[in-house]
C-alpha positions as CSV (number, residue, x, y, z in Angstrom):
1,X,58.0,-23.7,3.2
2,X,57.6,-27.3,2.0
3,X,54.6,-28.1,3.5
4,X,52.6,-24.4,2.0
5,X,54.0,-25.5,-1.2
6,X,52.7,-29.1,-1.4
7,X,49.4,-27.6,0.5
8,X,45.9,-28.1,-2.3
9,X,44.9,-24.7,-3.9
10,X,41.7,-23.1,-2.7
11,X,39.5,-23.3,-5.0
12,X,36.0,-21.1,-4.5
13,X,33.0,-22.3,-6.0
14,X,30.5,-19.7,-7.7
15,X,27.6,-18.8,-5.9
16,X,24.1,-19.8,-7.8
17,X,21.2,-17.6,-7.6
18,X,17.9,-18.8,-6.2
19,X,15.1,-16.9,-8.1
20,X,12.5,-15.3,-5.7
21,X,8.8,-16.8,-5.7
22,X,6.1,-13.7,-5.2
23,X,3.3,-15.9,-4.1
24,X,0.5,-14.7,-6.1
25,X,-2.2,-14.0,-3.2
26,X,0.5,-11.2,-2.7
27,X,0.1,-9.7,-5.7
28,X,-3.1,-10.1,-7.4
29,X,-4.6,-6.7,-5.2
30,X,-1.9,-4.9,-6.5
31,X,-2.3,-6.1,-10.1
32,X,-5.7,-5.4,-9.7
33,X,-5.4,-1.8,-8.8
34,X,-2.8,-1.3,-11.1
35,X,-5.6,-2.5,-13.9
36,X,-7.7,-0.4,-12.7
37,X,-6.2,2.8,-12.7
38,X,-5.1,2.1,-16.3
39,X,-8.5,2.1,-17.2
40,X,-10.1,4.9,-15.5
41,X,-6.8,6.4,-17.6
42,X,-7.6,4.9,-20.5
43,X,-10.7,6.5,-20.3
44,X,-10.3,9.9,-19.5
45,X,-7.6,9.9,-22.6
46,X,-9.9,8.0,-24.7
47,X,-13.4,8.4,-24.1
48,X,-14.0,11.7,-22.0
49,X,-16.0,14.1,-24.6
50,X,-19.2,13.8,-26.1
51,X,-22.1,11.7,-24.6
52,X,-20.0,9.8,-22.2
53,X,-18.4,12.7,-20.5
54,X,-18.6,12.7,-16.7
55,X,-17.0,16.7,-16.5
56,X,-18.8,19.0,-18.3
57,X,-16.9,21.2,-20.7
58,X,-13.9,20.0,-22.4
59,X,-11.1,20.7,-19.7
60,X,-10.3,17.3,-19.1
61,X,-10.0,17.0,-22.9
62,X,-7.3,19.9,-23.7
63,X,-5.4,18.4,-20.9
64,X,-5.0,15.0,-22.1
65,X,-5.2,16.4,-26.0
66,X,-1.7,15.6,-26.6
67,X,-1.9,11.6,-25.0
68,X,-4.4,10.8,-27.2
69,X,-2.8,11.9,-30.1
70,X,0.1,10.0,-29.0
71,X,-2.1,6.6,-28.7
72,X,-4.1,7.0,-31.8
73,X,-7.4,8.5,-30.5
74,X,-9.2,10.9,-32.9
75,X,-10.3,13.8,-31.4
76,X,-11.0,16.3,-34.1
């Protein structure tokens, strides 16, 4: 019993997190696709009546109507 007592503590040291690298050949095809898709988006709530509609009629307007309300587009 002498010897557990005079035994040194355990003491645990904290683990320290190593950050993950994402090397960026990785992920510039998926930021690139990602920008993309905003901006046919971006379009099609901003831009898709009038002269510069590809879809005739205003379908693809009344479906985004309330999106472009919501980021400032005028629409009538």
């Amino acid at each position: 019993m002498a010897e557990a007592i005079a035994s040194p503590a355990v003491t645990s040291t904290p683990a320290i997190a190593v950050p993950v690298s994402l090397p960026v050949r990785a992920v510039l095809p998926w930021a690139a696709f990602a920008g993309i898709l905003m901006l046919v988006a971006l379009y099609f709530v901003g831009a898709e009546q009038g002269a510069l509609s590809v879809f005739a009629g205003s379908d693809v307007h009344e479906w985004v109507h309330d999106g472009r309300h919501l980021l400032g587009f005028p629409c009538h």
